[in-house]
C-alpha positions as CSV (number, residue, x, y, z in Angstrom):
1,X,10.9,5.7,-8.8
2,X,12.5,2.6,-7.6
3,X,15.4,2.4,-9.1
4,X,16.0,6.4,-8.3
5,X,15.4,5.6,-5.0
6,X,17.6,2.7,-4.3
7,X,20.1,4.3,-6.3
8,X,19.9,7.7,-4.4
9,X,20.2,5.8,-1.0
10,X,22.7,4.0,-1.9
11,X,25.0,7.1,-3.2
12,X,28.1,7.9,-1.7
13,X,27.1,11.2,0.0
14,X,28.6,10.4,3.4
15,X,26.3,10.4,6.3
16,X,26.1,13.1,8.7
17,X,25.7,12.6,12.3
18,X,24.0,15.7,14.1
19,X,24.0,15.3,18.3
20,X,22.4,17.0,20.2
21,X,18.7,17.9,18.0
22,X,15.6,18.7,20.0
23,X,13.9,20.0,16.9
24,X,14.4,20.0,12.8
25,X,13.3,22.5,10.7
26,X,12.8,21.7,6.9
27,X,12.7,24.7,4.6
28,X,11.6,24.2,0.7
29,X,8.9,25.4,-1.5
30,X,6.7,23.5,-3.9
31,X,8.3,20.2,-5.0
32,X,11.4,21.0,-2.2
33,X,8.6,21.9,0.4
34,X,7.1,18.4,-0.4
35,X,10.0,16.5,0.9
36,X,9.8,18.1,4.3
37,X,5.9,17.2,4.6
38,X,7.1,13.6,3.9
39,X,10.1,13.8,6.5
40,X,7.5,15.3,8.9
41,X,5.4,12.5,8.4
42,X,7.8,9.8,9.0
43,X,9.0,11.7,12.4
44,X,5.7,12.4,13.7
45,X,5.5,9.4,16.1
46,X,9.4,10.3,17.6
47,X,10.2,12.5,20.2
48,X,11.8,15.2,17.8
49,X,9.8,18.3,17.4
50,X,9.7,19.2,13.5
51,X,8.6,21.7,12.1
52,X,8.4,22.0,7.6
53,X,8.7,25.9,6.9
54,X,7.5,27.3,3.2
55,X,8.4,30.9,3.3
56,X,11.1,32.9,4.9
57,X,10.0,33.1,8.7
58,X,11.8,30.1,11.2
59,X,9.7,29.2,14.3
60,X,10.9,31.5,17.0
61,X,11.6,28.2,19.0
62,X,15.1,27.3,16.8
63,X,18.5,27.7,18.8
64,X,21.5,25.5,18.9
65,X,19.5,22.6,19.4
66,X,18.0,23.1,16.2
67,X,18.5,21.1,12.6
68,X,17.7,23.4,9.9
69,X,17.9,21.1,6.9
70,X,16.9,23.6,3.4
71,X,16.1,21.8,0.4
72,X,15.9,24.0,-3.0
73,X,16.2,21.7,-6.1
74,X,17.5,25.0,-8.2
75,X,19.3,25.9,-5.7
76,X,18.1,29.1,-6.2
77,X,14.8,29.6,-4.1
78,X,14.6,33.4,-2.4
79,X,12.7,32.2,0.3
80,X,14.8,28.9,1.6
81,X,18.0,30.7,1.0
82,X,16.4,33.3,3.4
83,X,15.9,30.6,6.1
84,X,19.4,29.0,5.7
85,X,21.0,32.6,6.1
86,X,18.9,33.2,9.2
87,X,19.4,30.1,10.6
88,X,23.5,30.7,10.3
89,X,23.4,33.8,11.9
90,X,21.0,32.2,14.6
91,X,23.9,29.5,15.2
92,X,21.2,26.5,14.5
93,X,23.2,23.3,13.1
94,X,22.4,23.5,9.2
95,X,22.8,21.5,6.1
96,X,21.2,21.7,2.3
97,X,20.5,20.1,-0.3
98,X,20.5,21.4,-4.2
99,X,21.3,21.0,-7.6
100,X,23.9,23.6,-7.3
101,X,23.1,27.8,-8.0
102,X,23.5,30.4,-4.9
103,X,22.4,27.6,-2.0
104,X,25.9,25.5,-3.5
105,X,27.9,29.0,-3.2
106,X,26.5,30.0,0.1
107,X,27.3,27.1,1.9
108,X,30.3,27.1,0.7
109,X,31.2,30.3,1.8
110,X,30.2,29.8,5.0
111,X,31.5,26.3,5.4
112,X,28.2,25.2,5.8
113,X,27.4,21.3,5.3
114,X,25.8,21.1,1.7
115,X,25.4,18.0,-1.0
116,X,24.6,18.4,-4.5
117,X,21.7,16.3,-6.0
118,X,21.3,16.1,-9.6
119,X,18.4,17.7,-10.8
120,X,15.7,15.5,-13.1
121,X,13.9,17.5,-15.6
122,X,12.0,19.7,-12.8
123,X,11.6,20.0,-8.8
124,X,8.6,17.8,-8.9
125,X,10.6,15.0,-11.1
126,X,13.8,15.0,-8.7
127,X,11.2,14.3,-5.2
128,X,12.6,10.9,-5.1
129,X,16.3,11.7,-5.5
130,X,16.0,14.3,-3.2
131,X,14.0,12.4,-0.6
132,X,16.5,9.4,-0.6
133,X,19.3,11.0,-0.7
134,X,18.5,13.3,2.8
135,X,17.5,9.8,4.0
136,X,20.8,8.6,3.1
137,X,22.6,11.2,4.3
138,X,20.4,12.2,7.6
139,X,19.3,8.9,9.0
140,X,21.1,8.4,11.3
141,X,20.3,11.9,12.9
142,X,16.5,11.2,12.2
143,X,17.1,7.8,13.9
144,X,15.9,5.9,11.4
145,X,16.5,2.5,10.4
146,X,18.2,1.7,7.1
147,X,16.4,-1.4,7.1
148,X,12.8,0.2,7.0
149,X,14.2,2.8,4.4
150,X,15.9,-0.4,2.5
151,X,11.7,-1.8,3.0
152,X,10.2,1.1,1.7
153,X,12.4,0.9,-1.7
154,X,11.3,-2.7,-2.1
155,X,7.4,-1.9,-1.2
156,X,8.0,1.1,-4.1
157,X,9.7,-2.1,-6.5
158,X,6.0,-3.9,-6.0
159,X,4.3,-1.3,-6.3
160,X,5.5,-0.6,-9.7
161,X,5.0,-4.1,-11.0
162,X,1.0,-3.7,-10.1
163,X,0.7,-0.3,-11.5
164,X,3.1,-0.5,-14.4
165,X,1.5,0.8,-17.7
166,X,2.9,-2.5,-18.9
167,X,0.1,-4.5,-16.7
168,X,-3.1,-4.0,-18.5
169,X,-5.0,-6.5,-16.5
170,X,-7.8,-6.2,-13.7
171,X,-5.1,-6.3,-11.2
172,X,-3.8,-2.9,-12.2
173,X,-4.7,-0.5,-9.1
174,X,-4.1,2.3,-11.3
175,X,-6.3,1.3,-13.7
176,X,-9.0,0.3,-11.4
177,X,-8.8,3.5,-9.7
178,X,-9.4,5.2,-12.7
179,X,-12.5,3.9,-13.8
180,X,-13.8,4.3,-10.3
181,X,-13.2,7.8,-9.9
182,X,-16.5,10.0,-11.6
183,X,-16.5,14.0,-10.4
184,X,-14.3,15.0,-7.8
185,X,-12.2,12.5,-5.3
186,X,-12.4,13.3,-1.5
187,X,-9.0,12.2,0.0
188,X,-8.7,12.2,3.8
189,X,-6.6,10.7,6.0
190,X,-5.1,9.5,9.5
191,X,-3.1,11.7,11.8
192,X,0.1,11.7,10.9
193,X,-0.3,11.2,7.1
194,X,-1.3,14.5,5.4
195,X,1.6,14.3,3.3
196,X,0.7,11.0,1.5
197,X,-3.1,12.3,0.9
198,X,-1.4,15.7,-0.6
């Protein structure tokens, strides 16, 4: 995850500046839909209004003051397609992310901003790409600070070295969590954090 990470931020995707957002949408199912429960989560103490959508309907609250940013890995999900044609015709700013498949073709057509993220083995593999690349691309418009996204890489380089499969020693959190665990884990969590419990 680290090094997908660092490398995904550090792409050249060109950032996008959006003035102007009250309120950002984030369209995706499954894996996609994941990303904008993490986004969510980072923006929830900020002014923004966000709102993560996982099926075709946009809050009735979007205008031109909205960022509808639609995340399908295969580029090919019915449902956020669905939201990124609605929220064209309703004039909200827009961009996506995929692999490539109708999203890529779409935008294109209607010269809508889009970048392509390669696609690792499934949805659920690519999260990190996907994740650092929309913060590489969006952070400035998210106002956040590439120094805390740059900190969050290096906490995910520590982490690995504790829970590396290559660390078999008491120190292993992994590990340790593992043995503790008999029946079935409750996870709960602070406001604001739903997305890391999930």
């Amino acid at each position: 995850m680290p090094e997908i990470a660092r490398k995904s931020f550090e792409s050249d995707q060109g950032s996008v500046n959006f003035d102007g957002i009250n309120h950002i949408v984030f369209a995706g199912m499954g894996g996609s839909g994941a990303i904008g429960d993490i986004l969510a989560s980072i923006l929830s103490k900020t002014k923004i209004h966000v709102n993560v959508v996982k099926g075709y309907l946009l809050p009735k609250t979007v205008d031109s003051n909205t960022l509808v940013v639609a995340v399908s890995v295969s580029g090919n999900t019915a449902e956020t397609l669905f939201v990124l044609d609605s929220a064209h015709k309703l004039g909200c700013k827009t961009i996506a992310f995929s692999s490539s498949g109708k999203m890529q073709e779409y935008c294109a057509q209607n010269k809508i901003e889009h970048r392509i993220v390669p696609q690792f083995h499934s949805p659920r593999a690519s999260f990190t790409s996907y994740l650092y690349t929309i913060l590489n691309v969006l952070h400035v418009t998210l106002e956040i600070k590439q120094n805390d996204i740059m900190e969050s890489i290096m906490e995910l380089e520590n982490l690995k070295k504790k829970i590396s499969s290559l660390n078999l020693t008491d120190e292993n959190l992994s590990l340790n969590l593992a043995k503790w665990i008999t029946g079935i884990p409750m996870i709960y969590y602070p406001n604001g954090l739903q997305s890391t419990a999930i």
